[in-house]
KOLBA-10244 format. One record per atom (N, C-alpha, C): y, x, z. Coordinates in steps of 0.1 Angstrom, whole numbers, plus 5000, padded with zeros to 4 digits. Example, Ala and Ser with C-alpha at 12.3 -4.5 7.8 and 13.67 -1.06 7.14 Angstrom:
! KOLBA-10244
494351325078 495551235078 496751325078 497851285071 498951375071 500051295079 
This chain:
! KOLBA-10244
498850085000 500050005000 501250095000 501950094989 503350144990 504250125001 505050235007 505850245016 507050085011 506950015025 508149915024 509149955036 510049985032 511749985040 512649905042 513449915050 514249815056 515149935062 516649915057 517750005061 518449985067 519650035073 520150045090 520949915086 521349895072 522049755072 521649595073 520249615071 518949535072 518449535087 518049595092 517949705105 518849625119 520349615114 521249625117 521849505119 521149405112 521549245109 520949185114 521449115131 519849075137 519248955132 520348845129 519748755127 518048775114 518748885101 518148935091 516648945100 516849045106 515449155115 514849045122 515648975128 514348895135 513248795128 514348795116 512948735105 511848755101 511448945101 510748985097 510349055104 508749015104 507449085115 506849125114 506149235119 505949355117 503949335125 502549315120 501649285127 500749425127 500149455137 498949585138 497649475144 496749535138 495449505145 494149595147 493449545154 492449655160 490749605155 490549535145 489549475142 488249415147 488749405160 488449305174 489149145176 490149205168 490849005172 491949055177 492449195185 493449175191 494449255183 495749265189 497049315173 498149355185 499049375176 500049435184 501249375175 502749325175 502949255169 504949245176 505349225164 507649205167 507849225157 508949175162 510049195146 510649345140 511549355132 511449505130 512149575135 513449485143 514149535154 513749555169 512049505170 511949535187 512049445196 513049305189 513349225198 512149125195 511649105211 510648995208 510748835209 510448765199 511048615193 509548515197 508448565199 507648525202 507048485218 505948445222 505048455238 504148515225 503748535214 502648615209 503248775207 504448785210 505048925203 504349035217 504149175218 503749235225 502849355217 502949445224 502549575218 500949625221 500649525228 498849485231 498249395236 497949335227 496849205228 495749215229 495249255237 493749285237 492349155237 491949205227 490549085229 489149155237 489148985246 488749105259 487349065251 486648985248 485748945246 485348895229 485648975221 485749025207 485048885199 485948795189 487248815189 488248715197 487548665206 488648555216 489148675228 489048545239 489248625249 490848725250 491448705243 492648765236 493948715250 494448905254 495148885268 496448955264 497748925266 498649005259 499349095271 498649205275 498849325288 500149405287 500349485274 501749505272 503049475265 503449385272 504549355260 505449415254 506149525258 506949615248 507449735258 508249815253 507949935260 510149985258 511049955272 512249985271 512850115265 513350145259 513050315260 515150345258 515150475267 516450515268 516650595266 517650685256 518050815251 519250845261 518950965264 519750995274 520451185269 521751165263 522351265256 523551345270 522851445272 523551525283 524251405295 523451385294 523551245308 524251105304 524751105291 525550975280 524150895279 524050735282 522850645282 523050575271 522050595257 521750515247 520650415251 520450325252 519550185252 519250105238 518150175239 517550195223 516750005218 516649935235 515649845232 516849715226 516249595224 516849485220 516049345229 516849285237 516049135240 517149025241 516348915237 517248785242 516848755257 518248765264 518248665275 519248535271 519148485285 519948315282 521748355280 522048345263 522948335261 523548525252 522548595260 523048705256 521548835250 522348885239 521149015237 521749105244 520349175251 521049265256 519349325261 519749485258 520949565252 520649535242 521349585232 521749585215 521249735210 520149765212 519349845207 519049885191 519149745186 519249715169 520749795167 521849785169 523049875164 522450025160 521550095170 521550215168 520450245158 519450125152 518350175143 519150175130 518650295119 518550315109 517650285101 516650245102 515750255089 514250175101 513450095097 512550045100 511650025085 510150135088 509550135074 507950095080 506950085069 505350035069 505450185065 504250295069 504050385061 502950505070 501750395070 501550305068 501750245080 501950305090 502150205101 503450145107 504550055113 505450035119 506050185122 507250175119 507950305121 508950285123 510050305134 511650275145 512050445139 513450425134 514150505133 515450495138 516450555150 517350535160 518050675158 519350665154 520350755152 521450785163 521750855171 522450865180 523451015181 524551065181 524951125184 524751275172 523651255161 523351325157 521951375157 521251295165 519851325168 519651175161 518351165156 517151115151 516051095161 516050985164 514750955174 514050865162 512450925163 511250805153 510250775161 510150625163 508950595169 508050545159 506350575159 505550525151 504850445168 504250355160 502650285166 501750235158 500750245164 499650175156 498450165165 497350035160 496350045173 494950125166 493750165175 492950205170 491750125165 491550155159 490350025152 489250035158 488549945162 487449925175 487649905194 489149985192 489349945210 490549875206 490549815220 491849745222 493249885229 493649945223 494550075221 495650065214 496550085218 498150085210 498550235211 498950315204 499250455202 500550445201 501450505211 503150525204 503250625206 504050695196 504650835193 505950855187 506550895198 508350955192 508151075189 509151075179 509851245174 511351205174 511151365179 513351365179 513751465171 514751435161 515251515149 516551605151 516851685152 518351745153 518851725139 520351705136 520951735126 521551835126 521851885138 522451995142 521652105147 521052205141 519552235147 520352355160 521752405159 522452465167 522952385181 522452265181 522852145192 522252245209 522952215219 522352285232 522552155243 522652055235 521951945242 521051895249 521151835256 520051845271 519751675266 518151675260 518051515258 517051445266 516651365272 516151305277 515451175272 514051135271 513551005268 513450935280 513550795284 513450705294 512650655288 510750615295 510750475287 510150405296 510150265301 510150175306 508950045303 507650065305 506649975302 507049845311 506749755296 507149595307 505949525303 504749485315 503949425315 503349315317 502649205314 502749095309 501149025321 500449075315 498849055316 498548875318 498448805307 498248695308 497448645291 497148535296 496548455284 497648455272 497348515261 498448555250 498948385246 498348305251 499248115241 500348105253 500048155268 500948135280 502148235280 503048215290 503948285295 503548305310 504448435314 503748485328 505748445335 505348435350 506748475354 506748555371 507948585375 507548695391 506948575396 506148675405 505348565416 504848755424 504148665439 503948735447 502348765446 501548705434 499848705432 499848885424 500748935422 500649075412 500749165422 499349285419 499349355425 500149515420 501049545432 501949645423 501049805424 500349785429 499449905434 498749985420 499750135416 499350225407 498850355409 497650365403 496650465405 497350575398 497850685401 498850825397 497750895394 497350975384 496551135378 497451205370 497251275368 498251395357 497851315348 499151285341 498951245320 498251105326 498351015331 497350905332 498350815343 498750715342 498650555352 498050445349 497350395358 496150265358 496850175368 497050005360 497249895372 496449825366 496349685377 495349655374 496249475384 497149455376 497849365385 497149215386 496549195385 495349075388 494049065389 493448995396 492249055394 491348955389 490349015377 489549005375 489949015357 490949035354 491349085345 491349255342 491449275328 491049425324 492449545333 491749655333 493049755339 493549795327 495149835325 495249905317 495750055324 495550115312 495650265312 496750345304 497550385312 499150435302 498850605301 498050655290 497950765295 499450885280 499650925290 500850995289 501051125290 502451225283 502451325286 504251405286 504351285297 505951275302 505851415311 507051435312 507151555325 507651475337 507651355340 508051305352 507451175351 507051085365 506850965364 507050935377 508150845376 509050705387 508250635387 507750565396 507450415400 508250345402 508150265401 509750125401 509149995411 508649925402 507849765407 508449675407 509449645396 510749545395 510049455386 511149345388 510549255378 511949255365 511549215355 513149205345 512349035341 513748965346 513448825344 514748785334 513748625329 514148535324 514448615304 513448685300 513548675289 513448555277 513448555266 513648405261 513448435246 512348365243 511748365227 511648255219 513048235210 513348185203 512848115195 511348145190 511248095180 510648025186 509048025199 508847935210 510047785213 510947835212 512047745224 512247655203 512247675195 512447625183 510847575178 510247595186 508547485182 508347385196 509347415203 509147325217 508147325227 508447485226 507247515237 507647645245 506847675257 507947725265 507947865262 509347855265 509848045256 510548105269 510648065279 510948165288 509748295296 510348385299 509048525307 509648585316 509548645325 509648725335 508548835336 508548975327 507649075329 508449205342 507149255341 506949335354 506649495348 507849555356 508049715353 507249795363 506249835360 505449925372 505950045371 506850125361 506950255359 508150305352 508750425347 509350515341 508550615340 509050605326 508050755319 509450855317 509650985320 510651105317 510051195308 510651245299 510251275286 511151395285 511351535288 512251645282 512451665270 513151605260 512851625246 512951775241 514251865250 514351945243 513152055241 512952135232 511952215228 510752135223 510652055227 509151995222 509151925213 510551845216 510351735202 509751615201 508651565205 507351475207 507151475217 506951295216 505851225228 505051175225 504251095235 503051045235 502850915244 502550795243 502050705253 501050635241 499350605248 498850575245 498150435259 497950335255 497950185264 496250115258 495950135268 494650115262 493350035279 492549975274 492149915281 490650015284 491150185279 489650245282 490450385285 489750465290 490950585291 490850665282 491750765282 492050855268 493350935275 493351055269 494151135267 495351175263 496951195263 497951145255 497651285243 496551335248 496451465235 495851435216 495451275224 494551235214 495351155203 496651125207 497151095200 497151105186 497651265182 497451335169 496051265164 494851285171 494051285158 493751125158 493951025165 493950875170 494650855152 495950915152 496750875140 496250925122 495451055125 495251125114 493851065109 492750975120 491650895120 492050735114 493550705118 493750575109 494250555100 495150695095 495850705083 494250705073 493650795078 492250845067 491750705062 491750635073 490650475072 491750395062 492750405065 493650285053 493850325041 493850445042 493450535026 492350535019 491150535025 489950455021 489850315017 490150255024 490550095021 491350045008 492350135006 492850174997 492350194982 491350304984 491050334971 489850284969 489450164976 488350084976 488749984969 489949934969 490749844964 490349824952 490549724942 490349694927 491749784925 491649824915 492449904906 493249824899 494549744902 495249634892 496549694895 497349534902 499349594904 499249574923 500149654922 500949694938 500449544949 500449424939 500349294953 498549304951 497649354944 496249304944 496149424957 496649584950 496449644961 496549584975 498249594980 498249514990 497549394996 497149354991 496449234997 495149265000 494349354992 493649434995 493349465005 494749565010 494649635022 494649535034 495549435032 495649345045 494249235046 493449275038 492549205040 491249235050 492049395049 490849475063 491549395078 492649305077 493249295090 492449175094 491649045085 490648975095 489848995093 489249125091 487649095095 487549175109 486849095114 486849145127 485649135135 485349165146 483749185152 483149055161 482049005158 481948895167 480048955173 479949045184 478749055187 478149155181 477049145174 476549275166 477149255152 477749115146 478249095130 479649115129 479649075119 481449045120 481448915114 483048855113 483348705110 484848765107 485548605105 487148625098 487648555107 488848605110 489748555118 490548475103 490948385111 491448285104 492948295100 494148365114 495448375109 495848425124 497148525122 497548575132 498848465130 499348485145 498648485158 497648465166 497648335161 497048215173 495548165170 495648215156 494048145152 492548215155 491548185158 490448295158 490048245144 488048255148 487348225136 487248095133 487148035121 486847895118 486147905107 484847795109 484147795096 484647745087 485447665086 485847635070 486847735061 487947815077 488647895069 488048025062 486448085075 485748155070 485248175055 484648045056 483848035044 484448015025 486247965026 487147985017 487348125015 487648195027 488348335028 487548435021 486048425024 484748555021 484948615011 484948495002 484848614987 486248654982 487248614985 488648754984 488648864996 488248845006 488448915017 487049025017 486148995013 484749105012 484449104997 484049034986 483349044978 484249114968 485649054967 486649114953 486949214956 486849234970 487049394975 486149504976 484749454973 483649544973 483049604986 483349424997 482949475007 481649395013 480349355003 479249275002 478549335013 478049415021 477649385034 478349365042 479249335043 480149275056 479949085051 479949055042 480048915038 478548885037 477548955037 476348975040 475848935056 476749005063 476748995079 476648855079 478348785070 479248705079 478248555077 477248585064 476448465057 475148415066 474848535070 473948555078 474348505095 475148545100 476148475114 475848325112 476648335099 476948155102 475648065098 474648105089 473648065091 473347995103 473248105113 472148075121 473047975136 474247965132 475147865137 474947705136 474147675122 474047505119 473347435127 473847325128 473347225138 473247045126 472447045129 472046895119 472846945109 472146995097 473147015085 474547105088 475347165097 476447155097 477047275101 477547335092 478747425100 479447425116 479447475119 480847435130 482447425121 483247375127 484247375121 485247485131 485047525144 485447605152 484447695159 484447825153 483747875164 484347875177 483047905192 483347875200 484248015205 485347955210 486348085223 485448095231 485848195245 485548205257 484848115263 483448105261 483447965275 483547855270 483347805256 483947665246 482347695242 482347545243 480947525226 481647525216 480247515204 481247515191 481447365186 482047405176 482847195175 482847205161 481647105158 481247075139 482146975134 483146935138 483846855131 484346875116 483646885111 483946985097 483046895079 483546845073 482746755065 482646865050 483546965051 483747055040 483247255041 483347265057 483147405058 481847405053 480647365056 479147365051 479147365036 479747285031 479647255013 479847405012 481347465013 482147615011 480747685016 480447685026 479347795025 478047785010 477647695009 476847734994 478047774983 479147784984 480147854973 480247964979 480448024987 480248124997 478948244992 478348164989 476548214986 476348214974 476748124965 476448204952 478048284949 479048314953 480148394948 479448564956 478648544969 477948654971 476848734961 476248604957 475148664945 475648704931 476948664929 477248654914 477848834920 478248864928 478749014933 478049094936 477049064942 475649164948 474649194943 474349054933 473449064927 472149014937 472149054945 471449034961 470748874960 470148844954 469348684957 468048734964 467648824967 466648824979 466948754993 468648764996 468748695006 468748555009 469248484999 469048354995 467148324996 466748414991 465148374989 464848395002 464648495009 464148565020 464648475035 466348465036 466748435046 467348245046 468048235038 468948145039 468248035024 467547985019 466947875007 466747785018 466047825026 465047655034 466147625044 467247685047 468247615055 470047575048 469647615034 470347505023 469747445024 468247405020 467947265019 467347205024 467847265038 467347165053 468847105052 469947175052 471347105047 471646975036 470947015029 471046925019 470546785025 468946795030 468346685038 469246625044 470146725051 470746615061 471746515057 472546615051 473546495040 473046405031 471846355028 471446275019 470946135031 470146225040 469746085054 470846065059 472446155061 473346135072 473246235082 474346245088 474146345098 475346285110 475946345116 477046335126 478346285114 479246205120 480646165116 480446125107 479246055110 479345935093 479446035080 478846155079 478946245072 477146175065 477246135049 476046135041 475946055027 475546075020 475346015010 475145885004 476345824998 476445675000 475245624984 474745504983 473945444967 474545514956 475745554956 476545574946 475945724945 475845834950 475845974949 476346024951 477845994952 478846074962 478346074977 479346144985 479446134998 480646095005 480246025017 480645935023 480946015039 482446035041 482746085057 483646035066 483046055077 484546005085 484145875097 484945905108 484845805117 486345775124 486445685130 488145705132 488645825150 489545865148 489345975159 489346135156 488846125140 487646225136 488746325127 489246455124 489846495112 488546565106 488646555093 486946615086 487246675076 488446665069 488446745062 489646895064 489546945055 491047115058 492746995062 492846865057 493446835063 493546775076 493646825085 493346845098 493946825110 495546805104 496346785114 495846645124 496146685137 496046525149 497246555158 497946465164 498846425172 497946325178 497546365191 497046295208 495846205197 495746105197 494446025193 494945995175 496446045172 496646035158 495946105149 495346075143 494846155128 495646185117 496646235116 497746215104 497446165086 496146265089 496146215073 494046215077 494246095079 492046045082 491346055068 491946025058 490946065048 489845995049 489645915055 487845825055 487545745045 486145765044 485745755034 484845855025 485845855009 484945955000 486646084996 486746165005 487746254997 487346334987 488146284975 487846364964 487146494963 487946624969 487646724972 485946774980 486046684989 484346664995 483546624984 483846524975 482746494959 482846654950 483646634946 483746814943 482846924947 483046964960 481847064965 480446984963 480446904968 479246814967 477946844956 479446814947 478646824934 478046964926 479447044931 479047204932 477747234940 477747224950 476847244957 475447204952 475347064946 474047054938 473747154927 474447174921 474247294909 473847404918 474647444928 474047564927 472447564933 472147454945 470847444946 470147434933 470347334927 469847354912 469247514906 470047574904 470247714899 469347814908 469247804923 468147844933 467047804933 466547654932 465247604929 464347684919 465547654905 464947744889 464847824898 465147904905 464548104909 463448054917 463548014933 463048004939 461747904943 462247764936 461347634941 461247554930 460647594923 460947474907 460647384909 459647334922 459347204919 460647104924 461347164936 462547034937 463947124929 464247204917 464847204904 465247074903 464646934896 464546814890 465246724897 464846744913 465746664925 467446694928 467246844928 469046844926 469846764917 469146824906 469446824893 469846644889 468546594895 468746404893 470146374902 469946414912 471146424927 472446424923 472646524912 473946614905 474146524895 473646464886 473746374876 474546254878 473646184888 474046084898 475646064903 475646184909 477046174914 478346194906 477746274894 478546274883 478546184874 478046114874 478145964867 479145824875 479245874888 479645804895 480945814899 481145944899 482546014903 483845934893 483745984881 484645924869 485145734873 484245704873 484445574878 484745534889 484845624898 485145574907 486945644912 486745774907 488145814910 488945864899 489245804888 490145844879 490745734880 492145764883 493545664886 494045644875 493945614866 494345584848 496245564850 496845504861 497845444862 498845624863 498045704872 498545794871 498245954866 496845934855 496245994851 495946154856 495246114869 494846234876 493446134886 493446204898 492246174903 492846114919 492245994921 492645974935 492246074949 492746064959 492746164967 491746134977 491845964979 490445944989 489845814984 488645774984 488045634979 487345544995 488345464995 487245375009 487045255005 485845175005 485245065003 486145044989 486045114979 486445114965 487645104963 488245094971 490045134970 490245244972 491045284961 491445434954 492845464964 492945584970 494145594974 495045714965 496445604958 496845694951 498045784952 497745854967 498945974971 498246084962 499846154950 499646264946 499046414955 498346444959 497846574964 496746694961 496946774969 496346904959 494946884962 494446804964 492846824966 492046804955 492846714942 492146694933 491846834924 492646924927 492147094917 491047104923 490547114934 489047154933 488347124924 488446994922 487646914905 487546994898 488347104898 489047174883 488247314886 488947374897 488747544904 487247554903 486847454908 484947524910 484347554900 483447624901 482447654891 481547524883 481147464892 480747314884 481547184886 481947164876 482847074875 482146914870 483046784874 482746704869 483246594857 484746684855 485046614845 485146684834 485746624825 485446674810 487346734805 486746854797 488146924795 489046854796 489446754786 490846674788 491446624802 490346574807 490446534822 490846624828 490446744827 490646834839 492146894833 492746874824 493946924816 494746854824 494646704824 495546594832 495646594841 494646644852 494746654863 495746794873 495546904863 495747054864 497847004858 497846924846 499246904844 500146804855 499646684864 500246624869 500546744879 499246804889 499546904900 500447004896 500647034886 501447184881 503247074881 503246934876 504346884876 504846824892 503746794898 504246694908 504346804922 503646894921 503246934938 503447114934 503447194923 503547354923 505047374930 505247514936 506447544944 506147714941 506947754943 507047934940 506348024949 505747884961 505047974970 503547954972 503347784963 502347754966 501947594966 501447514961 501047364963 501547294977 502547164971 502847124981 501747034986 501546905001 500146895005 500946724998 501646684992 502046544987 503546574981 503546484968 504746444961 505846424966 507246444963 508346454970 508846324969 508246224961 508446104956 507546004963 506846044973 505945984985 506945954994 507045784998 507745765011 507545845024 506345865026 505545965034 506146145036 505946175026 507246315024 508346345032 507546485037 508546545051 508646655040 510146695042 510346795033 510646955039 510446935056 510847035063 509347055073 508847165074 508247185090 509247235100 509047185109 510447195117 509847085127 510847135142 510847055153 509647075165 509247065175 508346995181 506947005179 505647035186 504646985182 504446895171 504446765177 504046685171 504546645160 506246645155 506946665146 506546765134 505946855138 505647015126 503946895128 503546915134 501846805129 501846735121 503046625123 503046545110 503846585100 504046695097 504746715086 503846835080 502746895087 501546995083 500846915069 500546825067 499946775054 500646655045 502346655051 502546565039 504046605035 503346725028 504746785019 504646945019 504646965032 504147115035 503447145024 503847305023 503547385010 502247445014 501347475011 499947555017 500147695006 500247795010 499947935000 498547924997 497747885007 496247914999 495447834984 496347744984 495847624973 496647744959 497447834960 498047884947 496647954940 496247964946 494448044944 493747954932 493547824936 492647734930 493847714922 494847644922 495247634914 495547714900 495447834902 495947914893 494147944884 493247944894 491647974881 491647764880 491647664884 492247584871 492847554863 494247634863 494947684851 494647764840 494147864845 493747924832 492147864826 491247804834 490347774828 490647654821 491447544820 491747444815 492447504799 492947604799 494247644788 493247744783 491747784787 491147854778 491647994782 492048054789 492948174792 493648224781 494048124772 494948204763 495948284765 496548384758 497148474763 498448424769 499348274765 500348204771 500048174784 499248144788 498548094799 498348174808 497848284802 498048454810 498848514817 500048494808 501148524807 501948414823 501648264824 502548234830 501748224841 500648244845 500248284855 500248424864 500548494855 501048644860 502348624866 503248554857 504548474862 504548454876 503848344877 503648304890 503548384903 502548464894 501848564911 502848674914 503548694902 504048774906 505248774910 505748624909 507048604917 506748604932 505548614935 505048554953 505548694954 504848794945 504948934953 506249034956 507248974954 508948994957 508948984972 508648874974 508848784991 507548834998 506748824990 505348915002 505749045003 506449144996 506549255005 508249255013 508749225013 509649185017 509849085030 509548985027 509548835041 508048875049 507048935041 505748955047 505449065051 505849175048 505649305054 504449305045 504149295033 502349295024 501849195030 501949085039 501248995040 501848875036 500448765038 501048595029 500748535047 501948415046 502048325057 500748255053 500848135067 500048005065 500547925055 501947875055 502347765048 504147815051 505047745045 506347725040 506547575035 508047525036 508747405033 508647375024 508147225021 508047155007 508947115000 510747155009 511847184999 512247304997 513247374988 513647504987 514947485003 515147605001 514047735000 512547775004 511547665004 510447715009 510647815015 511247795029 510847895044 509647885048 509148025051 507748035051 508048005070 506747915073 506047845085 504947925086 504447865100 502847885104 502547995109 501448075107 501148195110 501248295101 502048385108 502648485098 501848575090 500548575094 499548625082 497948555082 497848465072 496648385072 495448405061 494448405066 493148455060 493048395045 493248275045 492748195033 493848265021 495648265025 496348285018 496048405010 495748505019 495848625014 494248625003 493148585009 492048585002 492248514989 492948374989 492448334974 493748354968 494448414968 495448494957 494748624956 494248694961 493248804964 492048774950 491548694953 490548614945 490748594932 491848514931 492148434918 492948524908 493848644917 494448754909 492848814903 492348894913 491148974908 490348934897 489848754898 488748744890 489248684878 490748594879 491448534868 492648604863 493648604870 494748644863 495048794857 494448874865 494349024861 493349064856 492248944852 490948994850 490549114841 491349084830 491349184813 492549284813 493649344828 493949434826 493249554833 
């Protein structure tokens, strides 16, 4: 990934800086995470998140680290926070330059010296590495400099806020190069190991911080963290420090090669990459950021911050995130995991956190896994696995959606399928407010017929290898439903496909669910059809960032995410822009238009206008979602699995495919 910068005038512009976030992760689940000035806008912002229990379990121990330049006894206060009414200190004045390269990099100009802070975490512990360098411009300077830095500590459940209370124990274990607290118990200790020439104990609290962007989702944004320490740093002669914050101990000597061990691994990653333009690379690279460890396998984290694993987001995300990337035993693992997860037919729709069962509310993650499985085989080549491991529990799956299973989830006379109960969200649109369903979808949602039908083909296509004698039963199964589909959901009035069918009434809100029809490998309509369908979506619902989730000409149409819980919930699927739908939509585009080279052409258009604002607003990453009016402000979580995979996908296998 090419160096991205941001200069002291950018740097310098808070409102600008606090727009843009800056994420590290440790390929456990946990990250390290602010804006590019320092100041934290979040309760998720903090400089270690640790997942205690890989990948949930996620505790946010250090939240940021004060630091003071101290010029022959003149005090620079390098940090930035919101309190009520005021920033302070104004730490952003003195940075110059904030760059990726590849990690978060603080550059702070003072008096003629250059202070650079890097961080980054280490991949497999929960570890945050920070390292200053001090630069003379004056290399004749006989300045006496000093580093102050100031750890302010948190240790709470990362979706909470912490505030003073008398339950913290201030009690720190002192060694050379090393401090250990351990201020509650039964929580992890951390370990500050260091290579200050002095260390203060303090035990203060710094209260009533305040994160903005919290207090603007209506949720609580005040904190009170806790200073156990001062780190004293002699700059002169040496130049370099070290703090490394880690939930295992370590050395502050290790620093050096902690950094020359993660530069090597993203350089690898790197030239693992498909070989196309600067956003395939990048996306690429950010796509080593969900995979992450669950046990002896790995799985996909769904979206930073807040999200863990989910089977449906899983099972969309696999093949941009492992397969286009050339990373087929890891999606090997992930096929294999979730296997052995099903319960009556069914995916989970949440894997379980800490201490949770898992929760199958899910009428679509299961289908995506047999797309999941043959996009693994069309890559691997690998159908031993399918034979060997996973054939008799597709079509123990399939059993169950033909008798029924949980949530009214089965196969109606007709051949489609039939889901839903009230209470229930089942499909990716998923939003609920308290007992609300926002968008229930009960019934037959288009997009569920779609996989459906996919999904028979591809059993189809495994029988021929593996089981010829039930070949004929899919195959009758797949006919069926495709005889039935046409009639039942083509909206002639608005010449596309209805979005949901209940007790034969068509519901005709414009929405992106009908491209699936189109995107999948086995389709049910016939070219023209799928032309009409691919033209209304390109006219009614495309945005520069991505498919909106309904027409702006729907009474229903919220044109903002914005507000409140429950306010951003109901405005999550009716209008909101989704980035991951630009994926499907774009391999229905060119498959409808034959990939002629016009078609080529304005799909490169597309992708590549995203990739202005992805390095830029994203730091190389794609959000969850953005406003279904301009300026499409990007919402949600600031880097989401699906987004990045099927632009990932759809670049790799369609739109760059022939350069």
């Amino acid at each position: 990934m090419n160096v991205i910068r941001f200069n002291q005038e950018t740097c310098g512009s808070l409102d600008y800086a606090l727009q843009h976030e800056w994420l590290e992760t440790n390929g456990l689940g946990g990250f390290s995470s602010s804006t590019i000035c320092g100041l934290n806008t979040r309760r998720y912002h903090g400089l270690l998140v640790a997942a205690t229990k890989p990948p949930v379990g996620k505790l946010l121990l250090l939240s940021k680290l004060e630091e003071t330049l101290l010029i022959d006894g003149r005090r620079y206060e390098l940090s930035s926070n919101q309190y009520p009414g005021v920033v302070h200190p104004q730490g952003y004045q003195f940075q110059v330059e904030f760059r990726l390269d590849p990690f978060p990099v603080f550059t702070f100009r003072v008096e003629g010296f250059e202070l650079e802070k890097r961080l980054f975490m280490v991949h497999g512990e929960n570890t945050t590495v920070i390292q200053y360098e001090l630069r003379r411009n004056d290399q004749n300077s006989t300045s006496e400099i000093l580093l102050e830095v100031r750890p302010l500590v948190a240790f709470r459940d990362f979706h909470s806020t912490t505030h003073e209370n008398d339950s913290l124990n201030r009690f720190l274990l002192v060694e050379p190069g090393m401090a250990t607290l351990t201020p509650y118990m039964g929580l992890p200790e951390l370990h500050l190991a260091h290579d200050a020439d002095e260390m203060e104990e303090t035990g203060v609290w710094y209260r009533n911080f305040e994160y903005s962007v919290e207090r603007d989702r209506g949720l609580d944004y005040q904190e009170d963290l806790f200073n156990p320490l001062i780190l004293k740093f002699q700059m002169n002669g040496r130049g370099s420090a070290a703090i490394i914050a880690s939930t295992e101990r370590h050395e502050a000597q290790q620093a050096t090669s902690f950094c020359n061990q993660e530069t090597q691994r993203r350089a690898d990653l790197k030239r693992g990459a498909p070989n196309t333009n600067l956003m395939m690379q990048s996306l690429a690279a950010t796509a080593d950021q969900f995979i992450v460890q669950r046990g002896e396998l790995k799985t996909i984290i769904a979206g930073y911050h807040w999200f863990s694993d989910w089977g449906r987001d899983t099972m969309i995300s696999l093949p941009g995130l492992t397969l286009v990337t050339g990373r087929t035993e890891i999606a090997r693992d992930i096929l294999l995991a979730s296997a052995n997860s099903l319960d009556r037919g069914l995916l989970p729709n949440r894997f379980p956190d800490a201490g949770e069962p898992a929760e199958y509310n899910t009428a679509d993650a299961t289908l995506w896994f047999f797309e999941a499985i043959r996009s693994y085989c069309k890559y691997s080549g690998d159908t031993a696995l399918v034979r060997d491991h996973l054939y008799l529990k597709l079509k123990s799956i399939v059993d169950w959606h033909i008798r029924g299973t949980n949530f009214g989830i089965g196969v109606d006379t007709d051949g489609l399928l039939n889901c839903g109960e009230p209470g229930v969200q089942l499909t990716w649109m998923d939003a609920k407010v308290g007992d609300w369903v926002v968008t229930p979808r009960y019934g037959k949602p288009v997009e569920i017929q779609a996989l459906w039908y996919n999904t028979l083909r591809i059993m189809e296509s495994f029988a021929a290898d593996f089981d010829p004698t039930c070949e004929s039963m899919y195959a009758v199964l797949a006919d069926k439903a495709k005889a039935s589909f046409y009639k039942t959901f083509w909206n002639e009035a608005s010449g596309c496909l209805f979005d949901v069918v209940q007790a034969g009434q068509g519901d005709g809100s414009i929405r992106p669910n009908q491209i699936f029809a189109v995107s999948l490998p086995h389709t049910m309509l016939t070219n023209d059809q799928a032309l009409q369908v691919v033209a209304v979506v390109q006219r009614e619902l495309l945005t520069p960032v991505g498919l909106r989730t309904l027409n702006r000409d729907d009474p229903k149409y919220r044109p903002r995410y914005e507000g409140g819980v429950s306010e951003r919930d109901s405005a999550y699927h009716q209008g909101t822009v989704w980035l991951w739908l630009l994926g499907p939509f774009l391999t229905a585009y060119l498959k409808v238009h034959q990939r002629s080279v016009s078609s080529q052409d304005q799909a490169k258009e597309w992708l590549l206008g995203l990739q202005v604002q992805m390095m830029e607003s994203g730091l190389g990453r794609l959000p969850e979602i953005a406003d279904g009016d301009f300026p499409h402000k990007w919402a949600g979580c600031i880097s989401q699995a699906w987004s990045v995979a099927e632009l990932l996908r759809a670049g790799i296998e369609d739109v760059f495919r022939n350069d």
